[in-house]
N, C-alpha and C positions, 0 to 999 in steps of 0.2 A: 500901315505900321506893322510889321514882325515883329510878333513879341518874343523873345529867347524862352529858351523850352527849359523849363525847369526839370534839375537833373533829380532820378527815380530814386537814385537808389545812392547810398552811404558812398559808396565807392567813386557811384560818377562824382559825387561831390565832392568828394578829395582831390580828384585827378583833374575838374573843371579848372581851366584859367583863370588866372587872380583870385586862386583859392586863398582864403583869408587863415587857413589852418590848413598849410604844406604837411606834406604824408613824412615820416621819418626818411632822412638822407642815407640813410645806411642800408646795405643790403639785407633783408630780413632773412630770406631765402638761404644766407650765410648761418644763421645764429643758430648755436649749438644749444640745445635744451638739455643744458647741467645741471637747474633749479627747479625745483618743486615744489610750486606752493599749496598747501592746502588751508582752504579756507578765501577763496577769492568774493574779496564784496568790494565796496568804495574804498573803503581803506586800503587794504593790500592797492588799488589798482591807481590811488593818487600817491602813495607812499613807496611801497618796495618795487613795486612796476616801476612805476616813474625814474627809481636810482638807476635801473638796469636800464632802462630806455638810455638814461646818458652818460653810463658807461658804453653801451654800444655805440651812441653820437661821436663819445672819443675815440674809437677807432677798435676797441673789445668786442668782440663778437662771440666768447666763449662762455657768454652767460646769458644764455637764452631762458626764459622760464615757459612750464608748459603749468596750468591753471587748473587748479581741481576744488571743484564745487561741493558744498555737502548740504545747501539746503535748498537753492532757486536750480534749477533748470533752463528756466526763460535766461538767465543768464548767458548757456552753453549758448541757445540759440540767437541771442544777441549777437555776442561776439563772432558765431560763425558767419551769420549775413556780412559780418563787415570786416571779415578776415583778420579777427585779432584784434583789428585795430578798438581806441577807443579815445574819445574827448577828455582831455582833464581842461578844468576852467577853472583857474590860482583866482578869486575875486579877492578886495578890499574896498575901502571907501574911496571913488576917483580912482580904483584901476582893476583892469581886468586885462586877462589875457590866455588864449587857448593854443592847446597842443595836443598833438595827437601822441598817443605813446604804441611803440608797434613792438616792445620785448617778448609780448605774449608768441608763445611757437605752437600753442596748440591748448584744447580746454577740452577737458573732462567732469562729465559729473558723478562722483562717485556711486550714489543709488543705484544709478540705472546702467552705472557698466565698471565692478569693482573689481573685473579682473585686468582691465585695458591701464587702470590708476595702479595694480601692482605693479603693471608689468614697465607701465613710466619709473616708478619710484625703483623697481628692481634693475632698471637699463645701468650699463655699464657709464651711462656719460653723466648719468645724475652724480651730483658731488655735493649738493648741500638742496634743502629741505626746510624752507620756511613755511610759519606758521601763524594763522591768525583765525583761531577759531575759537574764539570766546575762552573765559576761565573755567565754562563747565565745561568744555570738549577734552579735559585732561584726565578725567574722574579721579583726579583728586580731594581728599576730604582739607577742607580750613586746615586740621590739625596737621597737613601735610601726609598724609597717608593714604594707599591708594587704595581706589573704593570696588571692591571686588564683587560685591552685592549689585554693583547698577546690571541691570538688564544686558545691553552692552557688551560686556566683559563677557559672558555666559554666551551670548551670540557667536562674539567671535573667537571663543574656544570651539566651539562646535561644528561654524565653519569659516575655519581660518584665510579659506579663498573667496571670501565673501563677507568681509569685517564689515560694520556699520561704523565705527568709530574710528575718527583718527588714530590712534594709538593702535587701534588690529590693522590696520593697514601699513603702519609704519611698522610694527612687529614681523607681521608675513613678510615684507618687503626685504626686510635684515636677513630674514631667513634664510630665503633665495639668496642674497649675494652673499652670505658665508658661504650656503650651499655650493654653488659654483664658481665661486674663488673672485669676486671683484670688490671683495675687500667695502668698508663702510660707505655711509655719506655724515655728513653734520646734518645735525638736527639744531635748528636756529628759530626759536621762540622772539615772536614781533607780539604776544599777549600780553596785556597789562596785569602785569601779577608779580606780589612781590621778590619772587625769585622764578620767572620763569622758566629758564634753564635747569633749575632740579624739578622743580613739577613734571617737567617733559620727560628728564633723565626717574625719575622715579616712575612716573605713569611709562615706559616703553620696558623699564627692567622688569616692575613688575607682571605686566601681564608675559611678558617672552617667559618670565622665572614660571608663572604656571603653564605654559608649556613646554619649555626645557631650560634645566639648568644650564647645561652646558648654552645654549642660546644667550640667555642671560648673564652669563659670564663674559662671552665672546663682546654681545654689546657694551659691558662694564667698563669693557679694555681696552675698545678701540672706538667706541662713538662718541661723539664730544658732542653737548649739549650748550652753547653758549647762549647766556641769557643777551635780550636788549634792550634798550629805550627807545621806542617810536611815539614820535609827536607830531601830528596834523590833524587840527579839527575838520573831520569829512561828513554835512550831514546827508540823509537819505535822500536820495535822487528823487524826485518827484514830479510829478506830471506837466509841474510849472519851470520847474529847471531844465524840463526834455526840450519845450516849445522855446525858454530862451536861446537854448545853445541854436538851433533851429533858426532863430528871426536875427540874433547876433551874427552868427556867425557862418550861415546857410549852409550847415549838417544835420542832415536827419537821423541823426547821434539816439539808436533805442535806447541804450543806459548810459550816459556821460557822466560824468563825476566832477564836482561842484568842490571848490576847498579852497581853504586862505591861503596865504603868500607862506603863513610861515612853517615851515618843515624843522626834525632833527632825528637823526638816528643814531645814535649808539650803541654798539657793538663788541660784546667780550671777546677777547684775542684768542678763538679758542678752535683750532677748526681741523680735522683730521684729514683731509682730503683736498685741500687745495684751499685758498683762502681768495674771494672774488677783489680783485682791487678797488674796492667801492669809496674808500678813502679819495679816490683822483676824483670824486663826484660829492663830494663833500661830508664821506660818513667819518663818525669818529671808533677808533678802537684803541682799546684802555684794557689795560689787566682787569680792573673791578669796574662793574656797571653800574654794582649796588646804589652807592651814594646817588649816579644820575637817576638810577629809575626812583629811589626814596622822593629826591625833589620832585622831581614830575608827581609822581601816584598822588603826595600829600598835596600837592597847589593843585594844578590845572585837575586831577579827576578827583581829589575831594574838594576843592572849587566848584569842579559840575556836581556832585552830588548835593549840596547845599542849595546851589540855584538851581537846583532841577526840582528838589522838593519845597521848598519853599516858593518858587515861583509859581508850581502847580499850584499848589495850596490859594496862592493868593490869586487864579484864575488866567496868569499867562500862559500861553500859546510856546513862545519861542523865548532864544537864548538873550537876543536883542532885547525884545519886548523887557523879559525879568530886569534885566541890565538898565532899561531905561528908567525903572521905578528906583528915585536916587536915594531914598531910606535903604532897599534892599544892598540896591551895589554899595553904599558906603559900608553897609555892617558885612557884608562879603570881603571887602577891602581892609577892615580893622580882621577879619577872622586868621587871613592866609598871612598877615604883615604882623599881627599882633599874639596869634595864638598857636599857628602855626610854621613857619621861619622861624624862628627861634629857637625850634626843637631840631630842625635840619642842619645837617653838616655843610662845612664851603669844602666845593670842588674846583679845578681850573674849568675856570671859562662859562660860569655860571652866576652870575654878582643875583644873589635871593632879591634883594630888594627891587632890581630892575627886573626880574622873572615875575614878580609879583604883578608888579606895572605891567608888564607886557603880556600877562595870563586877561589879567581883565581888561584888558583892549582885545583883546582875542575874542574875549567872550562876548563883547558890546560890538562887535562886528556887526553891521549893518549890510553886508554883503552877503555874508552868507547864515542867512540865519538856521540855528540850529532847534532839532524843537524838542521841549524839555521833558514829551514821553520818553524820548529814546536817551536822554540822560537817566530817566527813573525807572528804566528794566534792568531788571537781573540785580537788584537791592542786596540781596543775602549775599552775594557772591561782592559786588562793589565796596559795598559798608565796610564791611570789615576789612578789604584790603587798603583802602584810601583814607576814610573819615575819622574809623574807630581806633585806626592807630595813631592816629592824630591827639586824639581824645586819653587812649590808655599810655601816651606819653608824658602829654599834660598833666595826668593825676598820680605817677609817678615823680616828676620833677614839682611840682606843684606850681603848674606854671597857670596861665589865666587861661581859662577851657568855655567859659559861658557861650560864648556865639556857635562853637563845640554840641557843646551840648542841645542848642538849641536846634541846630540843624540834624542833630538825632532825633528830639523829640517830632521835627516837620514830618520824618521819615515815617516815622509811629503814627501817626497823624492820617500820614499817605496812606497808609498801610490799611486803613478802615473804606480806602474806595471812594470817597469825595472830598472834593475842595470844602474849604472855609464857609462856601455860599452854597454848600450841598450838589451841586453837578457831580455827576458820575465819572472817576478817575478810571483809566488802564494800568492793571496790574499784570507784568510780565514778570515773572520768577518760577526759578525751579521749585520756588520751597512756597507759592504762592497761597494754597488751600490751609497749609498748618498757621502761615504770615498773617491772612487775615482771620482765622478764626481767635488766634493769639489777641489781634487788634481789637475784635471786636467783645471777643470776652473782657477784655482789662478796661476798655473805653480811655479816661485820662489817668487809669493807673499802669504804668510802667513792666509792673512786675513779669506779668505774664508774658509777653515779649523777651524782656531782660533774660529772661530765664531759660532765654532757648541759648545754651551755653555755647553751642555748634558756630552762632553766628555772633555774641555778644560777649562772649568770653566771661571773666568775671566783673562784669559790669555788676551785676546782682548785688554782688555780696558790699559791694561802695553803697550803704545807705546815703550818704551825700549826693552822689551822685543818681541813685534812684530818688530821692528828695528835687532835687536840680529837674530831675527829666519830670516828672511831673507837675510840676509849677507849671514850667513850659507847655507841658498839653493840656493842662485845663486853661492858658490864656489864648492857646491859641486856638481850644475849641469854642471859647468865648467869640472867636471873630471879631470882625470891625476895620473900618478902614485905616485906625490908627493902632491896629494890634502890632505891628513890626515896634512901633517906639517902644508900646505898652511892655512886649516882653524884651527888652533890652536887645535890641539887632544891632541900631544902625548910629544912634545920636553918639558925639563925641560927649557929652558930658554924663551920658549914664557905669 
């Protein structure tokens, strides 16, 4: 018996016979690198890759993206062994299905070569400029002002042909094409933040204005910053997702990317340089985003901030797991239907009530489970863009805020470094050493927290509401296995 020779490498396995994951139909070798993304992780690569992947399957080939890294490396060298290419695998309950996406026309990391990522972003074919580099990559402060003091900034004034930050790369970048006359690109924010499109336009005016006025004037007048809403839950690739795609689907895929069925991008109409026709691939664009990204920020990412700290707390692992403890999900389900909708506006083509339904089916996804570290980093920066305004709505309108409030107090909770049964939590934050020192000074008093104004605003000065969040921390430092009832989550009759 001959046994078939198992093929080596990424590529034979694309190109092998009755490959079960056919390589892109379209010519790659055509596709023009107009788009520049910076910030390439899973997301970018199951999300805005993927739209451009099937605008090129329609027959466009003038939106090619070239890929720019700012923190993994291993990355660049993934993608290079496998020419771009890379695995997305859409799971749900009872279905799955993989594709290769080949939009990518080239990957750079910026560390280790910031003059080759200029000299992309400065080419005359780039015409727009996406983003997805965290809410600190802006150095914006909460109060919306930009933060001139971070390290960062000071760098790349210094040397401007060798920026560390997103924002000195896109600044130098501008520079050159006023310099030499090829006119702007769009700069197009895919970050979850309540206005990303001025974040971006303030963080690039800014630092250009401390190097020249006139720069920052020229950007003022001709770069358009349009915000958007992206929506795909993508968790982290990991060791066991490498080996499925692998025994599924027989590619030996180094980083493949794992994500539900369900996609949506929204997109403000705003674009100085040509506008990609991504609408023929199901994007939407709308004069105002505002309202879509409001819904999303307040359901599905202060949805995850609730179940990401409470479920820690109460020692789950993942998104499923929280999701399948039915006290937790039912008081998740009264929080986003009862405390939250309510406060949110109706847009076309968004009915709240069935977003709600379809937020927590997302999250009790058995396919792709997500896990609830990576929901509970970067706190200071999420809280208050997602939960807290959820919260300083409710105490404005005086609407019902308890299950609110509670999911603050979990955070506070979190924020001391163990669960309920004591095990040691991960804390990832920018603001992590002042976070827990705050935590661990106040214990089940609120205050000292509360009072970091930068991230809680005037939560302080609402004795009700500093009353409220404390109740909540000392029952939930009490523990137990019926503490979700005890401090009012989940029962219809509390």
């Amino acid at each position: 018996m001959v046994r078939e020779k198992r093929p080596d490498t990424f590529l034979d396995a694309v190109l092998a016979p009755g490959t079960r994951v056919p390589a892109p139909a379209y010519d790659r070798g055509k596709l023009v690198p107009s788009v520049v993304h910076m910030g390439v992780g899973g997301f970018h690569r199951a999300h805005q890759a993927l739209y451009f992947d099937e605008l090129a399957a329609a027959g466009d080939l003038q939106w090619g993206v070239v890929g720019v890294g700012l923190r993994r490396p291993e990355m660049g060298r993934v993608l290079g062994d496998q020419y771009g290419l890379f695995t997305v695998v859409e799971r749900a309950a009872g279905h799955e299905r993989a594709r290769l996406v080949g939009s990518h026309t080239g990957y750079l990391f910026a560390p280790d070569d910031p003059g080759r990522v200029i000299e992309a972003l400065a080419d005359g074919r780039t015409r727009l400029v996406t983003l997805t580099v965290t809410g600190d990559g802006y150095l914006v402060r909460p109060d919306g002002t930009f933060d001139e003091s971070h390290p960062g900034v000071a760098h790349d004034l210094a040397h401007p042909d060798r920026p560390e930050t997103m924002v000195g790369f896109l600044v130098e970048a501008l520079r050159r094409r006023r310099e030499h006359g090829r006119g702007p690109f769009t700069v197009l924010s895919c970050d979850n933040l309540p206005d990303s499109g001025t974040a971006a336009r303030v963080a690039v005016t800014s630092l250009a204005r401390l190097r020249s006025d006139d720069l920052a004037d020229w950007i003022d007048e001709r770069v358009t910053f349009p915000s958007s809403m992206v929506d795909r839950i993508t968790p982290e690739t990991s060791p066991q997702l490498r080996r499925l795609v692998a025994a599924r689907f027989g590619l030996p895929d180094g980083w493949p990317v794992i994500t539900e069925q369900f996609r949506q991008w929204v997109v403000e109409d705003r674009f100085c340089n040509g506008r990609p026709p991504l609408d023929r691939v199901g994007v939407l664009f709308v004069d105002d985003v505002a309202p879509y990204k409001l819904i999303k920020s307040r359901v599905l990412n202060g949805g995850h901030c609730a179940l990401g700290y409470l479920g820690a707390l109460l020692g789950y692992r993942t998104t499923d797991e929280a999701m399948g403890d039915p006290v937790l999900r039912r008081g998740l389900e009264r929080m986003l239907s009862e405390e939250v909708a309510p406060l949110l506006p109706d847009v076309p083509g968004m009915e709240l009530g069935a977003y709600v339904r379809t937020t927590l089916e997302r999250f009790a996804n058995p396919a792709i489970p997500d896990s609830l570290s990576r929901l509970c980093r970067r706190g200071s920066t999420k809280m208050p863009s997602y939960l807290l305004q959820s919260l300083q709505d409710a105490r404005r309108r005086g609407g019902p805020r308890r299950r609110l409030v509670i999911a603050l107090a979990a955070w506070l909770r979190y924020l001391r470094g163990t669960d309920l049964a004591g095990r040691a939590l991960e804390l990832q934050d920018a603001m992590a050493d002042d976070l827990r020192e705050r935590a661990d000074r106040g214990g089940d008093d609120p205050r000292p927290l509360l009072g970091l104004r930068a991230v809680f605003g005037d939560l302080i000065d609402d004795q009700s509401v500093v009353d409220e969040v404390g109740a909540a921390l000392r029952t939930l430092t009490g523990g137990g296995p019926d503490v979700l009832p005890r401090i009012g989550w989940g029962h219809d009759g509390d």
